[in-house]
FIPAVEX-356636 format. One record per residue (C-alpha): x, y, z; residue in three letters. Coordinates in pm, whole numbers, plus 50000, padded with zeros to 5 digits. Layout:
<nodes>
<node x="X" y="Y" z="Z" residuo="ALA"/>
...
</nodes>
This chain:
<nodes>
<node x="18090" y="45555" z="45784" residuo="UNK"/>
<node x="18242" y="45548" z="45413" residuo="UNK"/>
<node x="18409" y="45907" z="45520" residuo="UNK"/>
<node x="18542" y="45764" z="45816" residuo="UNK"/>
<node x="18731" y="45480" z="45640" residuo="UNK"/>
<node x="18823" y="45715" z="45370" residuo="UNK"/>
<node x="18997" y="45923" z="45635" residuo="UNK"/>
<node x="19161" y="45644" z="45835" residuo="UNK"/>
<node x="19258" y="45469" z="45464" residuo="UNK"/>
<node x="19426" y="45846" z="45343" residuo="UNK"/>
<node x="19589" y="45985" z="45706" residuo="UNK"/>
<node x="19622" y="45734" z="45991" residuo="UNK"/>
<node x="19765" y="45402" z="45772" residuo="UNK"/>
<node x="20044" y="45593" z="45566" residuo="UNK"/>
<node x="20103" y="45753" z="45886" residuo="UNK"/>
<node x="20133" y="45408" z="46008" residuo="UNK"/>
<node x="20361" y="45330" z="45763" residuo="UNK"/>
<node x="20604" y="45625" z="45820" residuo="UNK"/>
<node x="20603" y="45540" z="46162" residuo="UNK"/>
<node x="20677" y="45208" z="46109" residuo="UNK"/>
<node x="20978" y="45308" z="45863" residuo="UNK"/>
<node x="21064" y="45561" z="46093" residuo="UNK"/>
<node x="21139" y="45348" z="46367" residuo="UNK"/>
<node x="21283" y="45073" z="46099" residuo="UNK"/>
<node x="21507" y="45352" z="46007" residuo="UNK"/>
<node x="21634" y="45413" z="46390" residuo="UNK"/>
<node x="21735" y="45081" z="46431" residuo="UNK"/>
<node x="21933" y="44997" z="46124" residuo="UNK"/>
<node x="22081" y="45354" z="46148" residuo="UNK"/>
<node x="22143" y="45277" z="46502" residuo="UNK"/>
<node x="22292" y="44957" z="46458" residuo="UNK"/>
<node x="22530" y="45087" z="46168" residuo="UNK"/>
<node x="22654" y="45372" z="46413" residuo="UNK"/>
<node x="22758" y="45119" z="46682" residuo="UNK"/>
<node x="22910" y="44903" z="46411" residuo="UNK"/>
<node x="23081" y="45212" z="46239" residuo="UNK"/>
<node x="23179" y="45332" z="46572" residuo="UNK"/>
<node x="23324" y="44988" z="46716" residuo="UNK"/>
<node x="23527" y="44936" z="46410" residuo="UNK"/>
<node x="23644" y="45294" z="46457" residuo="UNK"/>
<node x="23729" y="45221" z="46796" residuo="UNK"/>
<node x="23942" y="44917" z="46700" residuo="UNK"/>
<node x="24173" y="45136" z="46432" residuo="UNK"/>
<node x="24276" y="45398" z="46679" residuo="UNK"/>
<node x="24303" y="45154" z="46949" residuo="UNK"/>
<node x="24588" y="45058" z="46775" residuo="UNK"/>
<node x="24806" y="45294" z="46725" residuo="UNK"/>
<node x="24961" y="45530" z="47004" residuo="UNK"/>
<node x="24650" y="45689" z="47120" residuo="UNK"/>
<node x="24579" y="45727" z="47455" residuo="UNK"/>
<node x="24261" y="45539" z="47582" residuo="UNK"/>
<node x="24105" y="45813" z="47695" residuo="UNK"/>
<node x="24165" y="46011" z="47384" residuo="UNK"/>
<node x="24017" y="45733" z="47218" residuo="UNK"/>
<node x="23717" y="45758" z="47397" residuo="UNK"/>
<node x="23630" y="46107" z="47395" residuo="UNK"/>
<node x="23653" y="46114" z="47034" residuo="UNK"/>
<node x="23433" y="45801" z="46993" residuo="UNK"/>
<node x="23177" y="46002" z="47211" residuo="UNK"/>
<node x="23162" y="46294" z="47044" residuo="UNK"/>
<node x="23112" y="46110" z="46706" residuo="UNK"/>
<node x="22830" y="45917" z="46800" residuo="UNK"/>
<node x="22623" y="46188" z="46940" residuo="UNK"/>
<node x="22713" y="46368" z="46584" residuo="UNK"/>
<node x="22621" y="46075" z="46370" residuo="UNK"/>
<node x="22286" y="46034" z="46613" residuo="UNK"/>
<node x="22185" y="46413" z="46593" residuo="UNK"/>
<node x="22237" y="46357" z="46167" residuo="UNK"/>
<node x="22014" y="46044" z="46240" residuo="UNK"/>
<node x="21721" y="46179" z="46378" residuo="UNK"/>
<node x="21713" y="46510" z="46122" residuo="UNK"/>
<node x="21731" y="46228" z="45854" residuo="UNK"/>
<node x="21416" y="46072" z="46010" residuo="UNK"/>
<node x="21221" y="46426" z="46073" residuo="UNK"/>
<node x="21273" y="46476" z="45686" residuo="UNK"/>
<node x="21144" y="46112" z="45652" residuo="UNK"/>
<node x="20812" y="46249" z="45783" residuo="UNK"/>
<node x="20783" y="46499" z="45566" residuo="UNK"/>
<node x="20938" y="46812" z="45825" residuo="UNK"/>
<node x="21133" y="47084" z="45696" residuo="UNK"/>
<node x="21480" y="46996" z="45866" residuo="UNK"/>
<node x="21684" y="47342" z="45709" residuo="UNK"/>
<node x="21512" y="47538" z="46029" residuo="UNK"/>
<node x="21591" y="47276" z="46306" residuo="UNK"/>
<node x="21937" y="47264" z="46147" residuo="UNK"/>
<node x="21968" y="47633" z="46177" residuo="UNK"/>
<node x="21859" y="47606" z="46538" residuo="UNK"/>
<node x="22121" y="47356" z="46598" residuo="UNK"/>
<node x="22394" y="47547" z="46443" residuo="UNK"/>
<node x="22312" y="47840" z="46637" residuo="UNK"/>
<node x="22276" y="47615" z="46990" residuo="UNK"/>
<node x="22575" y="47487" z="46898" residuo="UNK"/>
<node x="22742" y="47897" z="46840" residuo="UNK"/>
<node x="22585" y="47975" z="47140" residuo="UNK"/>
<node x="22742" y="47661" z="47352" residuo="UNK"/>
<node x="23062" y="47688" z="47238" residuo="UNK"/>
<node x="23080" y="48069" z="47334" residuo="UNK"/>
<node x="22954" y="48038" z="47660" residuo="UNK"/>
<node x="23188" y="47745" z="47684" residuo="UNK"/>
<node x="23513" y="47888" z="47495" residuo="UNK"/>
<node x="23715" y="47821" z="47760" residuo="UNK"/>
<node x="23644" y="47478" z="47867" residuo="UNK"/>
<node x="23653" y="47381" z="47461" residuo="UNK"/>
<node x="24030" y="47563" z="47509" residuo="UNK"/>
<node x="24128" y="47345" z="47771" residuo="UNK"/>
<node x="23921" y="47039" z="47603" residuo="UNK"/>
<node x="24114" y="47100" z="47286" residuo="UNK"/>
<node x="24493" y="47080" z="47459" residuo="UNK"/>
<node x="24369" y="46821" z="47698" residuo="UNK"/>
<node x="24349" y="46630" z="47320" residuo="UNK"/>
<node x="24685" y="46790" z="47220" residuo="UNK"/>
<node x="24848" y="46676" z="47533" residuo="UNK"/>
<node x="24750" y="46363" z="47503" residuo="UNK"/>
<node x="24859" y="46319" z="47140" residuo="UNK"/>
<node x="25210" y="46489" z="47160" residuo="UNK"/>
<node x="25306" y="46369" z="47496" residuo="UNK"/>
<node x="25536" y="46645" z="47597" residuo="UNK"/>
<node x="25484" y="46466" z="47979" residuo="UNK"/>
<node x="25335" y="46167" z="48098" residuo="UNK"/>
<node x="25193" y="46057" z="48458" residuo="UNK"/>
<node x="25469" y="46019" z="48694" residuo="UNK"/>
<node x="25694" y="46260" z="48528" residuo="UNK"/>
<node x="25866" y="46559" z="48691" residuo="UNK"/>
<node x="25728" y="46902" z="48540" residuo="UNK"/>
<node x="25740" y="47261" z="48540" residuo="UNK"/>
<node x="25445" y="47427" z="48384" residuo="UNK"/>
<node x="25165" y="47682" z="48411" residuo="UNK"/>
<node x="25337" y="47803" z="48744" residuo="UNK"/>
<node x="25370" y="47480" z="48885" residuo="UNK"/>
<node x="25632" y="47242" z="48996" residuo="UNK"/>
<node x="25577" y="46863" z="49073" residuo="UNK"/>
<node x="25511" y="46517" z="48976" residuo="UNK"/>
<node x="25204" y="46480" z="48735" residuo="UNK"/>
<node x="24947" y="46265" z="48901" residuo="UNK"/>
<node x="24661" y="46248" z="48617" residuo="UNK"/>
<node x="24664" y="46378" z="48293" residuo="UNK"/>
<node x="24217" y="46445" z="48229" residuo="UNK"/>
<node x="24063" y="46587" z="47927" residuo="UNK"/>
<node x="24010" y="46966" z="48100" residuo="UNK"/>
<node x="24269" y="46950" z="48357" residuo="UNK"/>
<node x="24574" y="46788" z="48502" residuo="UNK"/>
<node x="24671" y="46687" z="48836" residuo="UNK"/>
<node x="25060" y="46784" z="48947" residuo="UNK"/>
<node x="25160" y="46733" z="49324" residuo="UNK"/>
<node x="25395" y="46985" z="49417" residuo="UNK"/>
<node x="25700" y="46891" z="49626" residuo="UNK"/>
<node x="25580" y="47038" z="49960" residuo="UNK"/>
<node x="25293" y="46766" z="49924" residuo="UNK"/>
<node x="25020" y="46987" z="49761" residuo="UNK"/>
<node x="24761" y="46882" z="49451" residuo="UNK"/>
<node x="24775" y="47165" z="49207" residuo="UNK"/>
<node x="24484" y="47150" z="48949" residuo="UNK"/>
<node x="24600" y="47296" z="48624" residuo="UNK"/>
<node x="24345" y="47379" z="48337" residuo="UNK"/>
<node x="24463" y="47221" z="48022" residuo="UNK"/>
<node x="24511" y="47548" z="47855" residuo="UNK"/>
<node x="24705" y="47714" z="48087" residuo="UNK"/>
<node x="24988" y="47398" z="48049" residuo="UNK"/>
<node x="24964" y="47390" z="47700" residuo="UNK"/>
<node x="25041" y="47769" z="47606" residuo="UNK"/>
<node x="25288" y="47782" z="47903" residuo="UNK"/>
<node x="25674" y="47675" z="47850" residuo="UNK"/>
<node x="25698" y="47333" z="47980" residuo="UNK"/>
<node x="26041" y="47166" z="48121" residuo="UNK"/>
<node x="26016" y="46805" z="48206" residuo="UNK"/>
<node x="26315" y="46689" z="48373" residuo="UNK"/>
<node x="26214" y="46314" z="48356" residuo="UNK"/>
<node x="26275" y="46292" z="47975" residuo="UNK"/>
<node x="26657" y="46183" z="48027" residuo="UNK"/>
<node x="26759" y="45919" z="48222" residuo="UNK"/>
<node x="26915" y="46156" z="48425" residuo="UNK"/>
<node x="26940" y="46521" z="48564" residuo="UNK"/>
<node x="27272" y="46765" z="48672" residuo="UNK"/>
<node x="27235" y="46884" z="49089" residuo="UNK"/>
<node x="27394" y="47223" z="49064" residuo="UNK"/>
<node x="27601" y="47293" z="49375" residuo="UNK"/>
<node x="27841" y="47582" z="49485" residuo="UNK"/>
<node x="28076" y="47502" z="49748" residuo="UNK"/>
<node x="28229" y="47837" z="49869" residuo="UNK"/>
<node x="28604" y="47842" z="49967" residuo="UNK"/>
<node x="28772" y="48143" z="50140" residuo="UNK"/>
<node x="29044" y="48361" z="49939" residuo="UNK"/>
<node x="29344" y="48158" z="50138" residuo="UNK"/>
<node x="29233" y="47817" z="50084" residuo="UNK"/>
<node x="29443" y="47572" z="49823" residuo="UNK"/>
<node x="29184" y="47543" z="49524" residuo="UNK"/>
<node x="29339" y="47169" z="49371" residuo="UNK"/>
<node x="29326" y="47007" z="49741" residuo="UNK"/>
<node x="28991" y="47125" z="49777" residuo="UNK"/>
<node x="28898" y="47009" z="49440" residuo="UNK"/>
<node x="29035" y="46667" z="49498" residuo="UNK"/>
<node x="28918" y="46616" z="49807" residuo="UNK"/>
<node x="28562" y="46701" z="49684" residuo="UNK"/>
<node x="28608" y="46462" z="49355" residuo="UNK"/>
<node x="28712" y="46195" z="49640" residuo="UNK"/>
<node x="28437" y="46245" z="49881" residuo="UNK"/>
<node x="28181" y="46236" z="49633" residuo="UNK"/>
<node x="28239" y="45933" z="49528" residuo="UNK"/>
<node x="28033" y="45837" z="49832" residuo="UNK"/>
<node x="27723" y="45995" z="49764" residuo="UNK"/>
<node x="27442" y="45707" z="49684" residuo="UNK"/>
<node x="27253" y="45669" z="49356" residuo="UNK"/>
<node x="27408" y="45923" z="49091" residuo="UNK"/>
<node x="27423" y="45834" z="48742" residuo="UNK"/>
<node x="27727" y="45520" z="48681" residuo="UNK"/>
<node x="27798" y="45682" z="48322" residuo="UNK"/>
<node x="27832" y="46051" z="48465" residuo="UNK"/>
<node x="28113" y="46178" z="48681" residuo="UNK"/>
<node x="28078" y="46481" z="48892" residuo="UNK"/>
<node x="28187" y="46803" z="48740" residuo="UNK"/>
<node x="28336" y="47005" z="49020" residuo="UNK"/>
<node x="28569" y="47297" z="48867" residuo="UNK"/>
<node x="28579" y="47658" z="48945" residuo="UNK"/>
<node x="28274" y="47797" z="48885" residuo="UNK"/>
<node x="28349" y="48204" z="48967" residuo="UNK"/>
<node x="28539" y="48425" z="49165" residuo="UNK"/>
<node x="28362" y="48651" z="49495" residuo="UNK"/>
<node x="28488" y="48867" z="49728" residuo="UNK"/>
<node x="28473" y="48574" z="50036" residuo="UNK"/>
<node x="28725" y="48353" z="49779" residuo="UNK"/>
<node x="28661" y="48067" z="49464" residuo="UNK"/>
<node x="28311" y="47946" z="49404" residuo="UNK"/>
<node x="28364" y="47555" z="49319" residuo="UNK"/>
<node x="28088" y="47410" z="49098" residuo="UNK"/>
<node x="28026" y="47096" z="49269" residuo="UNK"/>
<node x="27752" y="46916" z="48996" residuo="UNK"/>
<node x="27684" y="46553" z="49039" residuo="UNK"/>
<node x="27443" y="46320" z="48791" residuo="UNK"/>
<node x="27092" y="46115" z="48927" residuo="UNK"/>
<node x="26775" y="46031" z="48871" residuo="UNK"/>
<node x="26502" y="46257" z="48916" residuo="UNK"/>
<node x="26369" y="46023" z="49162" residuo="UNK"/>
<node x="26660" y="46038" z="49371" residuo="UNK"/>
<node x="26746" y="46450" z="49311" residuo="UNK"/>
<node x="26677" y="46592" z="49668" residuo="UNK"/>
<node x="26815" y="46278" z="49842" residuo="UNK"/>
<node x="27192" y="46363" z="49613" residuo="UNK"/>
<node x="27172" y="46699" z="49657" residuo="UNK"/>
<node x="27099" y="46684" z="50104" residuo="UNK"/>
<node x="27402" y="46414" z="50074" residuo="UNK"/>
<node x="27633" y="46662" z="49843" residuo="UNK"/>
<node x="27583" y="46951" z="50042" residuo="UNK"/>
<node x="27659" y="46758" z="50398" residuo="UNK"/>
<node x="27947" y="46573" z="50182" residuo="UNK"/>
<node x="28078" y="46934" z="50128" residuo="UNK"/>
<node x="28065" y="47067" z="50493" residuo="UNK"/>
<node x="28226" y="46735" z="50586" residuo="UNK"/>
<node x="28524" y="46734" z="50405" residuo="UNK"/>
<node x="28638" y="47090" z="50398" residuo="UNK"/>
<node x="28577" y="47072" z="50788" residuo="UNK"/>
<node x="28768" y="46764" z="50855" residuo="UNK"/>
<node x="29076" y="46875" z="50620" residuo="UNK"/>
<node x="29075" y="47250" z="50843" residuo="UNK"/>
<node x="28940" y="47435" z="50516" residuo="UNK"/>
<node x="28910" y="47779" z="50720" residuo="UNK"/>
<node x="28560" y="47926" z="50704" residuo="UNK"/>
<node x="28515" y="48208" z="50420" residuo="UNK"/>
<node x="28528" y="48533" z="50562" residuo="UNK"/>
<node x="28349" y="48883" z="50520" residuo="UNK"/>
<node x="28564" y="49103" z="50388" residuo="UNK"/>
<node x="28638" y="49421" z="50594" residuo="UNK"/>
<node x="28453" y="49649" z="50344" residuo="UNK"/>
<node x="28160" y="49454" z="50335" residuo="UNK"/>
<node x="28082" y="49385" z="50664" residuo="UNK"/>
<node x="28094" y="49739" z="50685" residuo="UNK"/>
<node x="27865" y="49833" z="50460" residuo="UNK"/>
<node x="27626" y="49587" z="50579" residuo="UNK"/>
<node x="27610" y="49771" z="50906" residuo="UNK"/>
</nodes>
């Protein structure tokens, strides 16, 4: 009987104890975590962080400062943590390799968010794709194409690629040829365009229309006809331009541009 309180008073009550500071230990290190983590939370909130940014970061530092937690309380008991840390490190080699490219497109997901070189709703070219971005996520981003299709993009891809967003200026140039044939007056045609266009909805009040000659072919002048909009209202400008064109050089008896002789020739 004396051995058996000898052995309960030497293993099972420190044991006790450690357990006891051990989970003592979880909670107050658990409570500073949320505490360190909400206060961190309010700083970046903020500033010009994205939400989501803000989030994902938050995340990823509380399941550090938990992991760094728990090896604190495993060398609390008395176990050698420098071999579970080693096992860690190399779980952690071995994730990110087998995960490389999802920690790519994590990484510019971050990058995109910070820099902003687009935001939802803007029109974009980039990684092959042209449309309005729909979602901006952490791996991938969401563009709808103009013919109506979703287009998931990795994160990655948009980031390395050149990207043109034509939603960054309050406006945007419609580039438009309107071909004349070799006999027609160039200054009527000119100022009837400048005239007509002046009827085309929803371009830029600031902006004029450029409309000059643009080059020379064998058919006759090449008139750069180049109003100003919104990016919102490009295709509807640049259907109205085009039938704005046909209109007036019809109704004033522009004569259609011929083939040359030679050419049509050829082409046979």
């Amino acid at each position: 009987m004396p051995t058996n309180l000898a052995l309960v008073a030497s293993v099972v009550i420190p044991f006790l104890f450690k357990f006891a500071g051990a989970v003592a230990l979880w909670i107050a290190g658990g409570w500073c975590i949320r505490f360190a983590l909400r206060i961190l939370r309010r700083g970046l909130s903020s500033g010009t962080l994205d939400p989501t940014v803000i989030g994902y970061l938050i995340n990823i530092l509380g399941a550090v400062l938990r992991v760094i937690l728990v090896v604190a309380i495993l060398g609390f008991f008395g176990i050698q943590t420098a071999s579970f840390a080693a096992l860690l490190a190399g779980a952690g080699v071995a994730i990110g390799a087998a995960w490389s490219g999802m920690l790519s497109n994590f990484a510019a997901g971050v990058f995109l968010q910070v820099f902003r070189p687009f935001s939802v709703g803007d029109f974009i070219t980039a990684g092959g794709v042209t449309g309005t971005v729909e979602e901006i996520g952490m791996f991938v981003t969401s563009i709808q194409s103009m013919d109506c299709v979703r287009n998931i993009v990795p994160n990655g891809k948009l980031f390395s690629d050149t990207i043109q967003n034509f939603s960054s200026h309050p406006y945007r140039r419609v580039d438009l040829v309107a071909q004349l044939d070799n006999s027609a007056d160039v200054a009527k045609a000119i100022a009837l365009l400048k005239e007509g266009i002046k009827a085309v909805p929803n371009q830029d009040p600031n902006t004029p229309a450029d409309i000059e000659v643009l080059e020379f072919s064998e058919r006759g002048p090449r008139l750069a006809v180049r109003p100003y909009t919104h990016t919102d209202n490009y295709w509807q400008v640049y259907f109205d331009t085009n039938r704005m064109i046909v209109e007036v050089l019809g109704k004033h008896g522009f004569p259609v541009p011929r083939i040359p002789v030679g050419m049509a020739q050829g082409g046979n």
